[in-house]
C-alpha positions as a Markdown table, in Angstrom:
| # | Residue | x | y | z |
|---|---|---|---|---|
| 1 | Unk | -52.9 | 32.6 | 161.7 |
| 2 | Unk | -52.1 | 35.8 | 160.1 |
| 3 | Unk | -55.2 | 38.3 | 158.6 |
| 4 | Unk | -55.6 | 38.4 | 154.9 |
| 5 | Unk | -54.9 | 41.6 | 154.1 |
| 6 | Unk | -58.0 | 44.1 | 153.3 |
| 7 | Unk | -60.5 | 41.4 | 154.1 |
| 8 | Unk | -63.4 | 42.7 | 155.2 |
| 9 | Unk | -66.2 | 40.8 | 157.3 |
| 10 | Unk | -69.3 | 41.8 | 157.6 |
| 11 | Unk | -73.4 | 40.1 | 158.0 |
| 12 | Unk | -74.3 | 39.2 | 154.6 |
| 13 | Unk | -77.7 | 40.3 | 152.9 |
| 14 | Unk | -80.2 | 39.3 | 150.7 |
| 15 | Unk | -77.6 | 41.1 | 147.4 |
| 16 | Unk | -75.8 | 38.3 | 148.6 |
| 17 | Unk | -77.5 | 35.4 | 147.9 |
| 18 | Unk | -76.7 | 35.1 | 144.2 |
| 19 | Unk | -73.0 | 35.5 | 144.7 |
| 20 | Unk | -73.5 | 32.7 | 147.7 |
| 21 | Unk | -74.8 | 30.2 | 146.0 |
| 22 | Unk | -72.1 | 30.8 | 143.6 |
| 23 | Unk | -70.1 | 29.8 | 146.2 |
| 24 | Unk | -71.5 | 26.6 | 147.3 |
| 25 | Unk | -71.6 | 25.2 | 143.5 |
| 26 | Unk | -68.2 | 26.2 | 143.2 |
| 27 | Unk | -66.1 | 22.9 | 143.6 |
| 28 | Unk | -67.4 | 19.3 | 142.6 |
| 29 | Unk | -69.7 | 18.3 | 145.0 |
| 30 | Unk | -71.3 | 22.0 | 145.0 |
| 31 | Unk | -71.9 | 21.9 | 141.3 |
| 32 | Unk | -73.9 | 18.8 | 141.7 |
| 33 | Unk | -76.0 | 19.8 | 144.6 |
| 34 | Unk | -76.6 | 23.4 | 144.4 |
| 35 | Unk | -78.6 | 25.6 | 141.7 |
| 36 | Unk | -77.3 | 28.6 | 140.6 |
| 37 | Unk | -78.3 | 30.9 | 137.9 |
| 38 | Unk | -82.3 | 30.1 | 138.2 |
| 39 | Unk | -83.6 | 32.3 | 140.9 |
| 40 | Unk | -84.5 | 28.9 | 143.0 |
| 41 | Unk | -86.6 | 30.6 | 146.0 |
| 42 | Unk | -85.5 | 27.7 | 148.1 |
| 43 | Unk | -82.7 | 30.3 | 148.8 |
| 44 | Unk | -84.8 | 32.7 | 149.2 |
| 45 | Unk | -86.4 | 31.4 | 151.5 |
| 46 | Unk | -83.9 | 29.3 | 153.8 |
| 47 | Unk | -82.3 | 33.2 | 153.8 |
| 48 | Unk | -85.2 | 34.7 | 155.0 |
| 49 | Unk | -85.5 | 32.0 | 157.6 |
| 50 | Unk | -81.8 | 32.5 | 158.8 |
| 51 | Unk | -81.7 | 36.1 | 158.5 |
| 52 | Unk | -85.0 | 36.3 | 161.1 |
| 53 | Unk | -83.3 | 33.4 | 163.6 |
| 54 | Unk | -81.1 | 35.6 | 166.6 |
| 55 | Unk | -79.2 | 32.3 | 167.4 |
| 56 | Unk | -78.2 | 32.3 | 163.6 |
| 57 | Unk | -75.4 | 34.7 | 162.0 |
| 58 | Unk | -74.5 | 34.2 | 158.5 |
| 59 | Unk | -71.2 | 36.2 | 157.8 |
| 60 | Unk | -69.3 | 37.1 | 154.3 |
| 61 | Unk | -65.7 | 37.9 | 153.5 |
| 62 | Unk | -65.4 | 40.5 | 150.8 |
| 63 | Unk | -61.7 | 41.3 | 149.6 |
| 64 | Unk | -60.9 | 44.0 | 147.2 |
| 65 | Unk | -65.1 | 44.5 | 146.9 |
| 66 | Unk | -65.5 | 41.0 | 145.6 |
| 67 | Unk | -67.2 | 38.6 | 147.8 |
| 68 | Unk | -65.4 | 35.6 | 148.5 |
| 69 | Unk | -66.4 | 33.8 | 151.4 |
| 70 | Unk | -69.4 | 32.9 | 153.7 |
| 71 | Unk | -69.5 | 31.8 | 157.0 |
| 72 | Unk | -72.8 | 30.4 | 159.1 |
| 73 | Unk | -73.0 | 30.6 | 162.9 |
| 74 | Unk | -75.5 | 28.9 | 165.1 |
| 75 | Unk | -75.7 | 29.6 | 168.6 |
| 76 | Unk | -76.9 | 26.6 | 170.5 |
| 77 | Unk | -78.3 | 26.6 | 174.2 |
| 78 | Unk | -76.8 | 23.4 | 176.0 |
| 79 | Unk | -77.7 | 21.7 | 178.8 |
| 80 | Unk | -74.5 | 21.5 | 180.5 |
| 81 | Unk | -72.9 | 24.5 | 182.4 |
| 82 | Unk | -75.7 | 25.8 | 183.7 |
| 83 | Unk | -77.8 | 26.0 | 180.1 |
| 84 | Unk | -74.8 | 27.8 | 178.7 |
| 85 | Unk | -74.7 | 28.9 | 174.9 |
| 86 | Unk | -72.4 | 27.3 | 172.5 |
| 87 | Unk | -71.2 | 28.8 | 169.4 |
| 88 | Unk | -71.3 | 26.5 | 166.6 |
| 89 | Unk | -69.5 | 27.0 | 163.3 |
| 90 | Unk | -71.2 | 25.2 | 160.4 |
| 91 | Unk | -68.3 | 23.7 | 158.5 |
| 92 | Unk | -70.8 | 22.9 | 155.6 |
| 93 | Unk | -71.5 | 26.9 | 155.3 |
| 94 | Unk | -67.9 | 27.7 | 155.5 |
| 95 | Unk | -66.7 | 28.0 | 151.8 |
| 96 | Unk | -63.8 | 29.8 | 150.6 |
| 97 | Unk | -63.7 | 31.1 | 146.6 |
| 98 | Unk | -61.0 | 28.6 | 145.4 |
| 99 | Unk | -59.3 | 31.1 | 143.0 |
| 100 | Unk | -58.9 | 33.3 | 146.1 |
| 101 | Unk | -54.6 | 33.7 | 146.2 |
| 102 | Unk | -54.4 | 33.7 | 150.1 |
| 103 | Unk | -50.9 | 35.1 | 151.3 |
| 104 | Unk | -50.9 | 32.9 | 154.4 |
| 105 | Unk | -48.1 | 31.8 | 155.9 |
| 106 | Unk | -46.3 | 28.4 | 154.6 |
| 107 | Unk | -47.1 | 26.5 | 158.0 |
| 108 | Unk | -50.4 | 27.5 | 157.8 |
| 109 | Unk | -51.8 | 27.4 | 154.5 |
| 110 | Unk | -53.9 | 24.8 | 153.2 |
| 111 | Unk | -53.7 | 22.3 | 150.5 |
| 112 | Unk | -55.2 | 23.3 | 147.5 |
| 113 | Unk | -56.9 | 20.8 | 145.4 |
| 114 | Unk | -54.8 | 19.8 | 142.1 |
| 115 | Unk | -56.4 | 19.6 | 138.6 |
| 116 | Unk | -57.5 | 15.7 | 137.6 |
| 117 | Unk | -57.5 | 14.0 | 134.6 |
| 118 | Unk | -60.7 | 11.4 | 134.2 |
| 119 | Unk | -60.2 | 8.2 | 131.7 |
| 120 | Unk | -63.6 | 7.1 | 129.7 |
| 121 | Unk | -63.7 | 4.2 | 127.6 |
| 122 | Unk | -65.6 | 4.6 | 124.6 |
| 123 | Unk | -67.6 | 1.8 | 122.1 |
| 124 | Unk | -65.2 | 2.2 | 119.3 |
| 125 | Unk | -61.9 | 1.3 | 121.4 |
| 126 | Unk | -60.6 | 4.6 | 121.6 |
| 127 | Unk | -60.3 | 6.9 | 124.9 |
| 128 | Unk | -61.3 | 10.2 | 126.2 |
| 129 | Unk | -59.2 | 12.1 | 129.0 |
| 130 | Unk | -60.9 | 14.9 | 130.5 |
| 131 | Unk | -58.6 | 17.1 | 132.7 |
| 132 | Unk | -60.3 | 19.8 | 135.0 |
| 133 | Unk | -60.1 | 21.7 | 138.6 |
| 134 | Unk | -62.2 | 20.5 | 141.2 |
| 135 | Unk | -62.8 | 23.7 | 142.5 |
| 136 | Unk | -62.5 | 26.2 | 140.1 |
| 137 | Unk | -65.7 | 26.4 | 137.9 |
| 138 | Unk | -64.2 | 29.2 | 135.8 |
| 139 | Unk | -60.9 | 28.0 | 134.5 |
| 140 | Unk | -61.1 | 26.4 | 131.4 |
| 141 | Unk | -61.0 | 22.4 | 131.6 |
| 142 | Unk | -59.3 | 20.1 | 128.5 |
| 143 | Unk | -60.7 | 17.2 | 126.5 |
| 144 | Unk | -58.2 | 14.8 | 124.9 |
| 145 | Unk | -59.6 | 12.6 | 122.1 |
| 146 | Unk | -57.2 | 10.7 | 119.1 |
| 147 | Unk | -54.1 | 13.1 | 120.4 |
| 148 | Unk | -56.7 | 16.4 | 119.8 |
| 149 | Unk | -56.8 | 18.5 | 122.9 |
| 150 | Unk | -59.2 | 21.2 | 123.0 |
| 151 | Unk | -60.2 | 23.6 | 125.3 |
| 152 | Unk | -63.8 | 23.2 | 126.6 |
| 153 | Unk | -66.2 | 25.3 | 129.5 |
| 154 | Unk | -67.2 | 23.3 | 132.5 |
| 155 | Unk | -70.8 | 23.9 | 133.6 |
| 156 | Unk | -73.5 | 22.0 | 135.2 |
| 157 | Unk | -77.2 | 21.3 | 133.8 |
| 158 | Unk | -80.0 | 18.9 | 134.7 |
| 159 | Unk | -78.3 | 15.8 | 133.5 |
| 160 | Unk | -75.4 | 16.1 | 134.8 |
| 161 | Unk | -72.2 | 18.1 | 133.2 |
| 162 | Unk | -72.0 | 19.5 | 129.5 |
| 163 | Unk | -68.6 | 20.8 | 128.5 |
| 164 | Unk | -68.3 | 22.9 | 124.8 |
| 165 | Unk | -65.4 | 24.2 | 123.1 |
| 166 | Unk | -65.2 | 27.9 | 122.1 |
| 167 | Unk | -66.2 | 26.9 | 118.0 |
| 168 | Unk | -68.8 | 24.6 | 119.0 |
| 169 | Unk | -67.3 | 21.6 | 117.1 |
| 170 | Unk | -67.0 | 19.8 | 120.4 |
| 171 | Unk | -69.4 | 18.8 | 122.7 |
| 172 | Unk | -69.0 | 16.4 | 125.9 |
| 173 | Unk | -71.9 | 15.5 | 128.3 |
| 174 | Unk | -71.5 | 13.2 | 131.8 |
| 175 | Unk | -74.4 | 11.5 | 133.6 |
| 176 | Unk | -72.9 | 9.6 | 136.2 |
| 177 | Unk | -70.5 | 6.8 | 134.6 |
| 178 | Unk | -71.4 | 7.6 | 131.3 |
| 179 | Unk | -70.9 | 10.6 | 128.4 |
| 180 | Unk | -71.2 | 11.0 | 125.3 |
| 181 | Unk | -68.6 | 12.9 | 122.8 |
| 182 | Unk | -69.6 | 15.0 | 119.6 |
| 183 | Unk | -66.1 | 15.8 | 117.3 |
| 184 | Unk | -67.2 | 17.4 | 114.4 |
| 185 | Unk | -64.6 | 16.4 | 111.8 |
| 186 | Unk | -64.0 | 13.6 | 113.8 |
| 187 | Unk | -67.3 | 11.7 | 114.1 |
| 188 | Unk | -69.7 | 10.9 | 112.2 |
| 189 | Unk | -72.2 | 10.3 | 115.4 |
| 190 | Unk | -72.2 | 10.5 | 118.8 |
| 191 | Unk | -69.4 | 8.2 | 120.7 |
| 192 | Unk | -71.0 | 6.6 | 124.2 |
| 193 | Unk | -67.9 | 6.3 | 126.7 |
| 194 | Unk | -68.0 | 4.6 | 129.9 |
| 195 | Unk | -65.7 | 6.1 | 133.2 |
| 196 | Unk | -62.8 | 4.0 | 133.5 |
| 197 | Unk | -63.0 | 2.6 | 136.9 |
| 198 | Unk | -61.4 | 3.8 | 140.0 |
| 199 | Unk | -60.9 | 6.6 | 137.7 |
């Protein structure tokens, strides 16, 4: 596999921990599991406690001074081979920035995740299609409701996801399989909607 061109690699440090965890919220599952934006010290300290391990090397890519991709090696002492060490790449610490235009070559690049469009079911009959990237936390996701599509930003709180158009007029939150829509101009109250299933 070719190199990406002016990607740097280097150990990471504790200025990288915010821009890390942006990292690991930045698809789906990420946003989800992972806090960003609070200062959780859980990073803190599960950095601290890498950072001091010698069998552990946590690595960053930075291209074009942006960081945009992490890395964490554990060295393992086996058994077999005479107690030999084994390096072991953590898949689950190996996250690439999504928005990151790699100019890898066409056997060798990687499927990138396409945007999807969820269908809810709401109480008064109608539908609400929400179409979004999986992996791409900044790029703007829509929301379709009575032939109305608006532009609305993604993020994640405690209950789950909140989207909000630009004006403020509309406002989606998901908890699981169900939201709840606000349309000023459009409703007089907020619409419950259910995820269409297998959707």
């Amino acid at each position: 596999m070719n190199a990406v061109a002016g990607l740097v690699c280097r150990r990471a440090t504790r200025a990288d921990l915010a821009r890390l965890v942006e990292l690991l919220a930045d698809d789906e599952l990420g946003r989800s599991r992972e806090a960003t934006g609070d200062d959780d010290p859980a990073y803190e300290r599960a950095y601290t406690a890498i950072d001091a391990d010698r069998n552990k090397l946590l690595l960053v890519g930075e291209l074009e001074a942006r960081l945009i991709a992490m890395l964490q090696l554990t060295f393992v002492r086996d058994l077999s081979r005479r107690g030999a060490w084994q390096l072991v790449a953590l898949v689950a610490a190996a996250i690439v920035a999504a928005a990151v235009p790699f100019a890898l070559p066409a056997q060798t690049r990687l499927p990138q995740p396409k945007p999807i469009t969820r269908t809810w079911n709401c109480t008064n009959g109608r539908v609400v299609l929400v179409n979004y990237h999986p992996r791409r936390l900044l790029e703007p996701a829509w929301l379709t409701y009575l032939g109305n599509r608006i532009e609305v930003a993604r993020k994640r709180v405690d209950s789950g996801i909140a989207a909000t158009s630009a004006d403020g007029k509309v406002n989606w939150r998901e908890k699981g399989n169900s939201a709840e829509l606000e349309f000023e101009g459009l409703l007089d109250q907020p619409l419950h909607c259910e995820l269409k299933s297998g959707k």
